[in-house]
C-alpha positions as CSV (number, residue, x, y, z in Angstrom):
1,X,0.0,0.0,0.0
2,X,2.5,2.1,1.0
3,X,4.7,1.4,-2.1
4,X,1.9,2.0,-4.2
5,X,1.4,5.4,-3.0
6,X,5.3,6.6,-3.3
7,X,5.2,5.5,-7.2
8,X,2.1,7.6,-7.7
9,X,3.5,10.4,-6.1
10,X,6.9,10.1,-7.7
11,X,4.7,9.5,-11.3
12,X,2.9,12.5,-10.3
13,X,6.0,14.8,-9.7
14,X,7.7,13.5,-12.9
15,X,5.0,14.1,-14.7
16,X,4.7,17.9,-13.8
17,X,8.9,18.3,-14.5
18,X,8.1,17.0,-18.0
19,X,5.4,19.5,-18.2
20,X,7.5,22.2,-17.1
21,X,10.3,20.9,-19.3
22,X,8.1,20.8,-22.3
23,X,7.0,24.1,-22.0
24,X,10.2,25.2,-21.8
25,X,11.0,23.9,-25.2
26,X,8.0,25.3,-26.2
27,X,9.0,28.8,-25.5
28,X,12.4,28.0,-26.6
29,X,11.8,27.2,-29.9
30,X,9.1,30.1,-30.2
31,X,12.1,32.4,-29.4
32,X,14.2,30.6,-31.9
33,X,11.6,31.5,-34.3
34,X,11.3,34.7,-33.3
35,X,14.9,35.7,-33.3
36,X,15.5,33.6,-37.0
37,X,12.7,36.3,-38.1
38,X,14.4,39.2,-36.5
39,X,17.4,37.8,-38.1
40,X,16.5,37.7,-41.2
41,X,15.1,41.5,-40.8
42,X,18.5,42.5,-39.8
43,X,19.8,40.9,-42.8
44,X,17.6,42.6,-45.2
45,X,17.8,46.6,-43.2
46,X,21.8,46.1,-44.0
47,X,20.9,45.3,-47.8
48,X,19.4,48.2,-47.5
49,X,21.8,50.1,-45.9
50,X,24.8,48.7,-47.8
51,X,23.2,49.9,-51.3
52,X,22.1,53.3,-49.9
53,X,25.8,54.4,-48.1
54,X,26.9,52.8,-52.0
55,X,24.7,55.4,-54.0
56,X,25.7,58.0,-51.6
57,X,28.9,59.4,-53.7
58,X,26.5,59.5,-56.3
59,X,23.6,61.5,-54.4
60,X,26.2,64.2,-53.0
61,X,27.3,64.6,-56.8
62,X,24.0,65.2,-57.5
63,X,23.8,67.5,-54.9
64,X,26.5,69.5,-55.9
65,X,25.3,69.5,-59.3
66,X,22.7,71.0,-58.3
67,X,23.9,74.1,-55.9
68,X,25.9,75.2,-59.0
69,X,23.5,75.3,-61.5
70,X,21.5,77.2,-59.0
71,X,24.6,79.2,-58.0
72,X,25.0,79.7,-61.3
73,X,21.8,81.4,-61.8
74,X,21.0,83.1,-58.3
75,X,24.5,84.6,-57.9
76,X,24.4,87.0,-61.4
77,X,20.2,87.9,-60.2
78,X,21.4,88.4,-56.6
79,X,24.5,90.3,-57.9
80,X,22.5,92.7,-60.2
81,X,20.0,93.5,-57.3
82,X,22.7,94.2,-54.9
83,X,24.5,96.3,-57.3
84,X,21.6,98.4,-58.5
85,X,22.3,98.1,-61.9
86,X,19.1,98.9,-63.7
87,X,18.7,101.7,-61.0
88,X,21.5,103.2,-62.0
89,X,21.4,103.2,-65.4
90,X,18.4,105.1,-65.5
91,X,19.8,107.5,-62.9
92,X,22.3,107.9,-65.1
93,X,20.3,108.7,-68.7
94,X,17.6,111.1,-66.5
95,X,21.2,112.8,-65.4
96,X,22.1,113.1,-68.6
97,X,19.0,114.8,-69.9
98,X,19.1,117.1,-66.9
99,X,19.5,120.9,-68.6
100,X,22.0,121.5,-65.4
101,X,24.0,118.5,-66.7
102,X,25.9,120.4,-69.5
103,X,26.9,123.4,-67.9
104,X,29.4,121.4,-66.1
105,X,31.3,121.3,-69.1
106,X,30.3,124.8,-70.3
107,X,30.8,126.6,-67.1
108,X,33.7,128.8,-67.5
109,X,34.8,128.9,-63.6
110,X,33.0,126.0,-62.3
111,X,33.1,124.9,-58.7
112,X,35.4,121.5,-57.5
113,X,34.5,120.3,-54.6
114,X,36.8,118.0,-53.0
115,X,35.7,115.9,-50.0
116,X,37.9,114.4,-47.6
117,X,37.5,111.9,-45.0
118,X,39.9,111.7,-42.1
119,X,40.7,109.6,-39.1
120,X,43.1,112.5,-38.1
121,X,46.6,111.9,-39.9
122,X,48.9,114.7,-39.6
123,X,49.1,114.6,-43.4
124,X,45.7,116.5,-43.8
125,X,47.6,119.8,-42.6
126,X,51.0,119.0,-43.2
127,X,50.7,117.3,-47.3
128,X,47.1,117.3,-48.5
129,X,45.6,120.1,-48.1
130,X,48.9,122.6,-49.0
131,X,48.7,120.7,-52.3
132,X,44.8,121.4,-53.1
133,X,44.6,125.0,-52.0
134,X,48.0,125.8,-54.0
135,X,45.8,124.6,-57.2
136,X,45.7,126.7,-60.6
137,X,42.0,126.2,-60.2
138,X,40.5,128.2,-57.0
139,X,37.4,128.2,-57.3
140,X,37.0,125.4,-54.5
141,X,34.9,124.0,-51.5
142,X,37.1,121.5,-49.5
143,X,35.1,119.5,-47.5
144,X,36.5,117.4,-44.6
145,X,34.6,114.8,-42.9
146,X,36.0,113.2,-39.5
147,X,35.1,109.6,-39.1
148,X,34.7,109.9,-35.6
149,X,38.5,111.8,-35.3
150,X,39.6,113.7,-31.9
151,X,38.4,116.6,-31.3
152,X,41.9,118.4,-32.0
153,X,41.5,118.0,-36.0
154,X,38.5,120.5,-36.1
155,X,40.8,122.8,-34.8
156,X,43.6,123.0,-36.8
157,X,41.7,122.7,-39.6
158,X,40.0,125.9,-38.8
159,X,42.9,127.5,-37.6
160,X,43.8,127.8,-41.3
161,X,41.5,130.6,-41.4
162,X,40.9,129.7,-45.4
163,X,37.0,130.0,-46.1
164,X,37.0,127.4,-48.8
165,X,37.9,124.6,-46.0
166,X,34.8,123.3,-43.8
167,X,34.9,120.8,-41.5
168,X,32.1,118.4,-40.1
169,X,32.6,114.9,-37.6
170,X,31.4,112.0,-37.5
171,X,29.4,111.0,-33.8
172,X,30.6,107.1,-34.2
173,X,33.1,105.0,-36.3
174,X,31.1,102.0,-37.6
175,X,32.7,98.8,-37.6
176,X,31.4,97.0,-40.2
177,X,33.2,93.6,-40.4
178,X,35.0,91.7,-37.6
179,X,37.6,90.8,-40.2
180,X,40.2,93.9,-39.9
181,X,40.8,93.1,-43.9
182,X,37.4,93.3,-45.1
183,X,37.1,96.3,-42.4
184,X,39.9,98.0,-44.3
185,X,38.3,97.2,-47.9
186,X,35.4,99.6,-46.8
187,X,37.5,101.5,-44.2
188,X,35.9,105.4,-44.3
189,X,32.8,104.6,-46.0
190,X,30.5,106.8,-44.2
191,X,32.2,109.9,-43.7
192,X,33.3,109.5,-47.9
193,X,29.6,109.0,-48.5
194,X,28.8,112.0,-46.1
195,X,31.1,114.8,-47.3
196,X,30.0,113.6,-51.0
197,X,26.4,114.0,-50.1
198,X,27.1,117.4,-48.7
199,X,29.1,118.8,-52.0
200,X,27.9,121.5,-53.7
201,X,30.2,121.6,-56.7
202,X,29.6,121.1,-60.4
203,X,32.5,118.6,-59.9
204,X,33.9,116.3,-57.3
205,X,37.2,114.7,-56.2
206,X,37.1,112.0,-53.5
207,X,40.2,112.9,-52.1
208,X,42.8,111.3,-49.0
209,X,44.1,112.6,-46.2
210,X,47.5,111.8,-46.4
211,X,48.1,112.5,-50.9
212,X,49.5,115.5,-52.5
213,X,48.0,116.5,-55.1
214,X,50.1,117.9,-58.0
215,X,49.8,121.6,-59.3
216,X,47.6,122.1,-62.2
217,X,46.0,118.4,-61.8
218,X,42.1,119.9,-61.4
219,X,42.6,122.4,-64.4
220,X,44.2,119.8,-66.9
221,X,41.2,117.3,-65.7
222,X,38.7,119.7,-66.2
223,X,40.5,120.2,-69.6
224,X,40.3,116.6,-70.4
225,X,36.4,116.5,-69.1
226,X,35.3,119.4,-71.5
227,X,37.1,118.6,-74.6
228,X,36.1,114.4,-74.4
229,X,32.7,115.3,-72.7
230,X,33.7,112.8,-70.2
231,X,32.0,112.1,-66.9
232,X,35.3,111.2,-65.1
233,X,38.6,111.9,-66.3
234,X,41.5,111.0,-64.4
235,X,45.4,110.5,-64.1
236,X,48.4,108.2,-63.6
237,X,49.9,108.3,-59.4
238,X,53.3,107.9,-58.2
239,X,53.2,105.5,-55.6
240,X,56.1,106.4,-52.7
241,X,57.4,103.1,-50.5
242,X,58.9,104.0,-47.3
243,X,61.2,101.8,-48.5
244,X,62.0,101.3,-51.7
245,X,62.0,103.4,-55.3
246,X,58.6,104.7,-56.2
247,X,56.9,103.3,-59.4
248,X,54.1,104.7,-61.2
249,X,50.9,103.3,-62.0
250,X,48.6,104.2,-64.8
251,X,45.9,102.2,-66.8
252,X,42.6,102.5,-69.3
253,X,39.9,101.3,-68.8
254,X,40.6,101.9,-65.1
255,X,41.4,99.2,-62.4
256,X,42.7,98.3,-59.1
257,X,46.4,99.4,-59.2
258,X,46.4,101.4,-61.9
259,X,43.5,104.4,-61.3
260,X,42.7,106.2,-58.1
261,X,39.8,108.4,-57.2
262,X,42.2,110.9,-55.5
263,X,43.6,111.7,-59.1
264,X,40.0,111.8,-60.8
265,X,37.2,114.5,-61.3
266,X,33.7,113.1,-61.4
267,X,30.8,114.6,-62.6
268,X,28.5,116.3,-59.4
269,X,25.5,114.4,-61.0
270,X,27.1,111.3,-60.2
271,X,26.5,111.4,-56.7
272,X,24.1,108.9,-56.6
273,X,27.0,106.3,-57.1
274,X,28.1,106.3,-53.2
275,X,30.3,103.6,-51.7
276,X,28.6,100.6,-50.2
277,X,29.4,98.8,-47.1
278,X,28.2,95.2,-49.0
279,X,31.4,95.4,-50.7
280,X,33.2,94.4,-47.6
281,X,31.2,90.7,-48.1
282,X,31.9,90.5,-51.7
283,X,36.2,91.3,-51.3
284,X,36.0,94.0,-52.8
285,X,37.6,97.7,-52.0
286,X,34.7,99.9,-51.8
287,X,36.0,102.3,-54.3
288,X,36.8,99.9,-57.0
289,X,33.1,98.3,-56.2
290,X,32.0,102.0,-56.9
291,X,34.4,102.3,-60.5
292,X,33.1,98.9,-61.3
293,X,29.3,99.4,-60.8
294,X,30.0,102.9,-62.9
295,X,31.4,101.1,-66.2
296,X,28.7,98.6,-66.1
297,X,26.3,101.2,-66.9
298,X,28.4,102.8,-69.0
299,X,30.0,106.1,-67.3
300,X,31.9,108.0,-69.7
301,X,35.7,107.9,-68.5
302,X,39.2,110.0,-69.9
303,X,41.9,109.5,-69.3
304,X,44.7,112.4,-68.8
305,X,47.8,110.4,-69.6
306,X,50.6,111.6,-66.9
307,X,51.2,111.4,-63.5
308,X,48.7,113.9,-60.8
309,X,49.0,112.3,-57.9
310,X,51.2,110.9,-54.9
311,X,50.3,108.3,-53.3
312,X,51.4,107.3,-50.0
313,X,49.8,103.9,-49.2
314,X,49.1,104.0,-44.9
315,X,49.1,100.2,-45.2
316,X,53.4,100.3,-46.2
317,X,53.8,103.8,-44.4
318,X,52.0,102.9,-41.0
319,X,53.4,99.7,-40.9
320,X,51.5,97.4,-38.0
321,X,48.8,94.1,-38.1
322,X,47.0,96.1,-40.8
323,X,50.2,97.0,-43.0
324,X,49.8,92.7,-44.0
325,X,45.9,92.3,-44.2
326,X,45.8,93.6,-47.7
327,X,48.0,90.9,-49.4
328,X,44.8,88.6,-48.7
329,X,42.8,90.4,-51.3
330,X,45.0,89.1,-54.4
331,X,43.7,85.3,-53.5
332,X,39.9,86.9,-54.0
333,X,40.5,88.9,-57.2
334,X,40.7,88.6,-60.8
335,X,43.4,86.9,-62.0
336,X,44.6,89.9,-64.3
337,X,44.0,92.5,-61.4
338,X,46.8,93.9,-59.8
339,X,48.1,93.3,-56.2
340,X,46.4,95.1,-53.8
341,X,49.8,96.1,-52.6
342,X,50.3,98.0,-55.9
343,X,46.6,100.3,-55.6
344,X,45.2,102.7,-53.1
345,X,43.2,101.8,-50.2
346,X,40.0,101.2,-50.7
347,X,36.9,102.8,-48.7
């Protein structure tokens, strides 16, 4: 009896371990199923994965393709709108059939104005202005615009006592890069664009603060001006190294290192061609942006073949940080333009 009773128990527990164990297999072989489908899942996503980092050479080609045909397109519609182009030209013709555009030319005596901007260099008093109020032609209004200078220039300036000198100053000095080189491609801008604005002359010469002018330069432009009706005529400069032989510099049609504002008369009508800060994010100079957007429309230039300027260039005379930023701009220009080096500074 008693025997009996231990085999069926002992049956009894056996049977429940083999119940367990069976439903262990059970589960194992569901999770062997399971994982043999997630396997074979895997197996495809990399398939997947292997062909698409494979076709991605291709795609980026593609996608540089495409950002230079649109480059291509955008940049020239971009460029046109930043550079007014079509706005200017019609500036230009309405000056042009102004009554009061002529009598530039025909006016016997007519008035120079010559604007200045100045940080202060003790070249103003001691080289520039000597040189421009010893001119054949006198019949001048030299207007000098402080871009944010001590208050010491005003001064001296008026201490001259000459009533064809004013002098105005800028409240701030506006940094417009954080870049000193593309600072220094539009270095004066505002207080060039101010003294322009304020001119009253039937002519204008964008003039530095630390040139010399030579005698007779504004009569034999104004020559030149009247006799090719020309809407800028300009000269050759002599560029002086502090240390080295100077060389001379003189070209047609003009171009960086070869013309320079301060040895060119413009046309007073032409005022609405200012100097633009945007120039310093194009690596430009801000005065060969301005001769640039003038040809495009089709300004009328002369050229008066000899030397009427010297030109002493602050970045080889001052020396300093600032003396080397230039020699970046030659990486960013025209092949066939000169080195920045060899041109005045920009602004």
């Amino acid at each position: 009896m008693i025997r009996r009773r231990l085999r069926h128990a002992v049956a009894w527990r056996l049977r429940a371990v083999v119940g367990r164990l069976d439903s262990l297999t059970e589960r194992s072989r569901t999770i062997e199923q399971r994982l043999a489908a997630l396997e074979e899942k895997l197996d495809g996503v990399a398939e997947e994965l292997h062909a698409g980092f494979a076709a991605i050479p291709q795609s980026l080609g593609d996608v540089a393709a495409l950002r230079a045909a649109i480059d291509e397109r955008v940049d020239p519609m971009l460029r046109v709108l930043v550079d007014r182009e079509s706005e200017n030209r019609r500036a230009l013709y309405a000056l042009r059939s102004d009554p009061a555009y002529e009598s530039a030319f025909t006016h016997p005596d007519p008035l120079v104005t010559i604007a200045i901007a100045t940080v202060g260099r003790e070249e103003l008093l001691s080289r520039a202005l000597p040189s421009l109020l010893s001119q054949s032609h006198t019949n001048l209004e030299i207007l000098i615009v402080g871009d944010h200078s001590p208050p010491d220039v005003q001064e001296a300036v008026r201490s001259l006592g000459d009533p064809r000198v004013h002098y105005s100053n800028l409240t701030q000095r506006l940094a417009i890069h954080e870049d000193p080189w593309r600072r220094w491609l539009v270095g004066s801008t505002m207080a060039r664009n101010e003294a322009a604005h304020r001119a009253r002359g039937q002519w204008l010469i964008h003039f530095d603060d630390d040139d010399h002018m030579r005698p007779d330069t504004i009569a034999r432009l104004l020559a030149v001006a009247r006799e090719q009706h020309a809407e800028v005529s300009y000269g050759g400069f002599e560029q002086h190294r502090p240390d080295g032989p100077s060389t001379t510099h003189i070209a047609f049609p003009p171009r960086w290192g070869g013309f320079a504002w301060p040895g060119a008369l413009i046309h007073s009508g032409l005022r609405f061609f200012e100097r633009e800060l945007i120039a310093a994010h194009l690596a430009l100079p801000g005065d060969i942006y301005m001769v640039t957007r003038m040809l495009r429309v089709g300004v009328r230039f002369a050229l008066l073949d000899e030397i009427v300027l010297d030109y002493f260039p602050s970045t080889l005379w001052r020396g300093g940080k600032d003396a080397e930023q230039p020699s970046a701009a030659a990486a960013l220009l025209p092949h066939d333009w000169p080195s920045p080096e060899t041109g005045p500074r920009p602004g």
